[in-house]
C-alpha positions in Angstrom: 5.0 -79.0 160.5 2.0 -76.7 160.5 4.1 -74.2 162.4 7.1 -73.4 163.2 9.3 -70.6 166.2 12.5 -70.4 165.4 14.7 -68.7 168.0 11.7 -65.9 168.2 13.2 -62.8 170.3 11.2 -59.6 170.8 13.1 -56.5 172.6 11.0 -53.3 173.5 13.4 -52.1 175.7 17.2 -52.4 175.7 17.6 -53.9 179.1 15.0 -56.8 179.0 13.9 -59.3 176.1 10.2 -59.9 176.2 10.4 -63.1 174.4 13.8 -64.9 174.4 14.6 -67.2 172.3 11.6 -69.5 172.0 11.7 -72.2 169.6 8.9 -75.0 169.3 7.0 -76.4 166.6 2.9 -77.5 166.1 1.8 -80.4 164.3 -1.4 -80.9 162.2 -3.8 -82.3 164.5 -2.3 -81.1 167.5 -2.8 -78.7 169.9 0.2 -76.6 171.8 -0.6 -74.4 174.9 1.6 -72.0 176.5 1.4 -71.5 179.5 2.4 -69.4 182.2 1.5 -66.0 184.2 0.7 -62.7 183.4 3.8 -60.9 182.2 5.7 -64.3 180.8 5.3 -62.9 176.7 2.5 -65.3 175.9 0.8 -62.6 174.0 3.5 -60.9 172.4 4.5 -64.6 171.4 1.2 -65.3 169.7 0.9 -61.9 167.8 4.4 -62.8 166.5 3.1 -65.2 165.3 -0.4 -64.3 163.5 2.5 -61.2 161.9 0.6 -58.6 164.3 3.7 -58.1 165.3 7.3 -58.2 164.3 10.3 -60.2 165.8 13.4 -58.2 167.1 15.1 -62.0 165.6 14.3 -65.4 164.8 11.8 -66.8 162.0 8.0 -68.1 161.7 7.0 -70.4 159.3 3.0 -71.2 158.9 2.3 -74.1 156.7 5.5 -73.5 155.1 5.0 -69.5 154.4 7.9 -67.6 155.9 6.2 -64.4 158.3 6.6 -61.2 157.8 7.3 -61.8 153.9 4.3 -63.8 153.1 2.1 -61.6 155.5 -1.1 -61.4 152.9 -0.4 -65.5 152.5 -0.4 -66.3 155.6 -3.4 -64.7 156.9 -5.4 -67.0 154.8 -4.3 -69.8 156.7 -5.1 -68.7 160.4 -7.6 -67.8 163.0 -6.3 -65.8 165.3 -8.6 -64.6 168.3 -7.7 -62.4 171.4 -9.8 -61.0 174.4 -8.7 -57.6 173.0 -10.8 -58.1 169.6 -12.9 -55.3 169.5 -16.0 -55.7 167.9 -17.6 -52.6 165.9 -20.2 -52.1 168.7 -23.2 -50.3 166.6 -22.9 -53.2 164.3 -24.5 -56.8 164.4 -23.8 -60.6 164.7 -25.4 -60.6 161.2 -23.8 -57.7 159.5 -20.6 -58.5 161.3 -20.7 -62.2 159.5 -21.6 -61.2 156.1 -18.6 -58.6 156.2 -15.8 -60.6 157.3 -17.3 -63.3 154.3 -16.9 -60.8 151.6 -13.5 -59.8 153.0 -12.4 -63.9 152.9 -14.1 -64.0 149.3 -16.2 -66.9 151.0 -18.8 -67.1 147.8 -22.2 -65.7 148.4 -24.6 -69.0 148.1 -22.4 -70.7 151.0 -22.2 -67.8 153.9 -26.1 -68.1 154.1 -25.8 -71.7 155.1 -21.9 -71.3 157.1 -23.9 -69.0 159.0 -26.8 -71.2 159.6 -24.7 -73.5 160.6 -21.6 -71.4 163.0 -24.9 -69.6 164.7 -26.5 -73.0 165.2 -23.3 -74.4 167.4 -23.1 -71.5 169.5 -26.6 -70.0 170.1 -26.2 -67.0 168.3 -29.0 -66.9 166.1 -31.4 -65.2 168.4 -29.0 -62.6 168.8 -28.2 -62.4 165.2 -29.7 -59.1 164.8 -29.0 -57.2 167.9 -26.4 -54.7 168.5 -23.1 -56.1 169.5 -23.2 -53.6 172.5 -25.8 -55.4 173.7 -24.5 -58.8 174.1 -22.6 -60.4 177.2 -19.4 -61.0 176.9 -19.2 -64.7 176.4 -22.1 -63.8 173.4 -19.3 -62.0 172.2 -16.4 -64.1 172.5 -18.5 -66.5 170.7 -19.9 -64.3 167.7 -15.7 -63.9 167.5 -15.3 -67.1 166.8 -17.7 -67.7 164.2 -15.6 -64.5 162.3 -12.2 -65.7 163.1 -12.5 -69.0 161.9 -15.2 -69.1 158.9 -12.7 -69.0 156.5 -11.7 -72.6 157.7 -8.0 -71.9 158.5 -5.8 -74.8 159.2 -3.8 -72.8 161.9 -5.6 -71.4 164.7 -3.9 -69.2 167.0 -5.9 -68.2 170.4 -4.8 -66.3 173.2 -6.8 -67.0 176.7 -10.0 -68.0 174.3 -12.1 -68.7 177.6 -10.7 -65.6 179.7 -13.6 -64.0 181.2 -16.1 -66.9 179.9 -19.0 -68.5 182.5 -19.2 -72.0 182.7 -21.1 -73.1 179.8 -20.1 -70.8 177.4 -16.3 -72.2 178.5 -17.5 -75.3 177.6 -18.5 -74.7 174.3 -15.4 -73.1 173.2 -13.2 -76.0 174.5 -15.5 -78.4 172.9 -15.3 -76.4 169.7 -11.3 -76.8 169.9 -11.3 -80.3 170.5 -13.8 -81.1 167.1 -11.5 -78.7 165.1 -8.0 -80.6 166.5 -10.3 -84.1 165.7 -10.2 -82.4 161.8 -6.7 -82.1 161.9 -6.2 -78.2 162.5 -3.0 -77.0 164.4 -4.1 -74.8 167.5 -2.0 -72.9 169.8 -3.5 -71.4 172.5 -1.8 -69.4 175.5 -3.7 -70.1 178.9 -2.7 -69.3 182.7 -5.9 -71.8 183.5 -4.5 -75.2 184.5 -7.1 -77.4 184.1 -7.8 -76.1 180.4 -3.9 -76.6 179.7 -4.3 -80.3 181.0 -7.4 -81.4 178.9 -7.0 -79.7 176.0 -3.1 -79.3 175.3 -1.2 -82.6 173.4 2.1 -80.2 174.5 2.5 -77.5 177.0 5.3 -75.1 177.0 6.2 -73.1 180.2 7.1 -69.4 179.2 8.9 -68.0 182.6 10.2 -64.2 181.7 10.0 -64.6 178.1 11.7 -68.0 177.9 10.2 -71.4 177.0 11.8 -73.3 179.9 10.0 -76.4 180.0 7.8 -78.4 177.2 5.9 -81.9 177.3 2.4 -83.4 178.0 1.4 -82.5 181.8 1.2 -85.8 182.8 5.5 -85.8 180.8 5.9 -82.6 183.1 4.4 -83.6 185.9 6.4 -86.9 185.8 9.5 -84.6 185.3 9.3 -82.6 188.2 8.0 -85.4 190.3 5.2 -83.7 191.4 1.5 -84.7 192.7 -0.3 -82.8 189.9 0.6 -80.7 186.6 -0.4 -77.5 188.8 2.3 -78.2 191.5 4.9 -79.3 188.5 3.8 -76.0 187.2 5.2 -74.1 190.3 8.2 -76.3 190.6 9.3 -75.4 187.4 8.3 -71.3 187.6 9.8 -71.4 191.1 13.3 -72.9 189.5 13.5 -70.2 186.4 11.5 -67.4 187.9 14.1 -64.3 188.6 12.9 -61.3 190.4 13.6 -58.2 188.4 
C-alpha cells in the first residue's frame, strides 16, 4: 500500500473529535476521494496526512515511511496541494519554478526542459513571466500544480484541487489526475463536488462529523443504499449518521 490511516483521531477541543477514527488505505494506481460537506474533517484529514499537521492518535504510513518520524522522508514522496496555498504574489510563474527545483535538487539541465514541458500542458507559458498577482485564479491553481508535483511524487494528496476552477481549467486538472493515476501514482483527493467524486474516484469514503461512515465505488454505494444516483446515496447515507450538534 502506497498509503495507509490507521485509526487517525484529531481533538482540538475536549468535547468534539474533528476526525474520529478514520482508517482506509490507497493503492498504487488508484485514486481515493473523500467526500463529504464543509465541516466533515476532510482537510484536517489530508494535512494529517502530508505531516502538516499532527494526529491526537493513530498512525500514517506513506510508501512505507511512518509520519511524523520520517517527516523530511516523506515529503519527497508527495504532492500535496490546497486552495489555501499562497503563492509569493510579487514573484513569477518562472522564478516560482526554478525555486521549488533547487529546493527538490531537481538538477539544473532537466528544469529547463520539465518546465517546457509542465508550462506546455497547462498554458502557462505566456504567463511565465508575469506577476503572480496578476493571474486568475484558475492560472494560479495551475502554476500550483506544476510546483507541487515536479518533483514526480508517487503520492499525491489534493484537497478540493478544482474549488473555485471555471470550466476548462476544471477540466484540465481532472484530466491531469487521470494521466498521473494511468502512471500508477496514488491520489487522494477530498471533494464536496459529486460528479468529480463519480468520475475520478476508484473508492469514495463518506466523512460525516469526522467519521469515515461509508466507503466503496459510487456505483458499490449507490447500489448499497439503493438509491437512483451516487448523489441521492450520498444524502441517504449523511442523513443516517449526521447528528446535529
Amino acid at each position: 500500500m502506497m498509503v495507509e490511516v490507521c485509526n487517525v483521531c484529531k481533538r482540538y477541543t475536549e468535547k468534539k473529535l474533528t476526525v474520529d477514527n478514520v482508517s482506509f488505505s490507497v493503492e498504487a494506481g488508484t485514486v481515493y476521494g473523500l467526500l463529504g460537506p464543509n465541516g466533515a474533517g476532510k482537510t484536517t484529514l489530508m494535512q494529517m496526512i502530508s505531516t502538516l499537521l499532527k494526529p491526537t492518535s493513530g498512525e500514517i504510513y506513506i510508501a512505507g515511511l511512518k509520519a511524523p518520524k520520517d517527516t523530511l522522508e516523506i515529503h519527497r514522496k508527495i504532492g500535496f496541494l490546497t486552495t489555501e496555498v499562497k503563492l509569493d504574489p510579487g514573484s513569477t510563474p518562472n522564478k516560482l519554478y526554478d525555486f521549488f527545483a533547487e529546493l527538490y535538487d531537481i538538477p539544473k539541465e532537466t528544469v529547463k526542459e520539465k518546465k517546457q514541458r509542465d508550462f506546455d500542458r497547462f498554458g502557462i507559458m505566456p504567463f511565465a513571466d508575469k506577476r503572480i498577482v496578476d493571474l486568475s485564479t484558475g492560472m494560479k491553481q495551475k502554476v500550483s500544480i506544476c510546483i507541487s508535483l515536479m518533483h514526480e511524487p508517487p503520492v499525491i494528496i489534493f484537497d478540493e484541487p478544482t474549488n473555485g476552477l471555471d470550466i476548462l481549467t476544471s477540466k484540465q486538472v481532472t484530466d491531469y489526475l487521470l494521466e498521473l493515476k494511468a502512471e500508477g501514482r496514488a491520489i487522494i483527493l477530498s471533494t464536496h463536488i459529486f460528479q468529480l467524486a463519480e468520475s475520478l474516484c476508484d473508492v469514495i469514503g463518506v466523512l460525516v462529523d469526522g467519521k469515515l461512515v461509508a466507503s466503496g465505488s459510487a456505483a458499490e454505494l449507490t447500489e448499497m443504499t439503493g438509491s437512483k444516483n451516487f448523489e441521492e446515496a450520498f444524502f441517504k447515507i449523511y442523513s443516517e449518521y449526521h447528528k446535529e450538534q
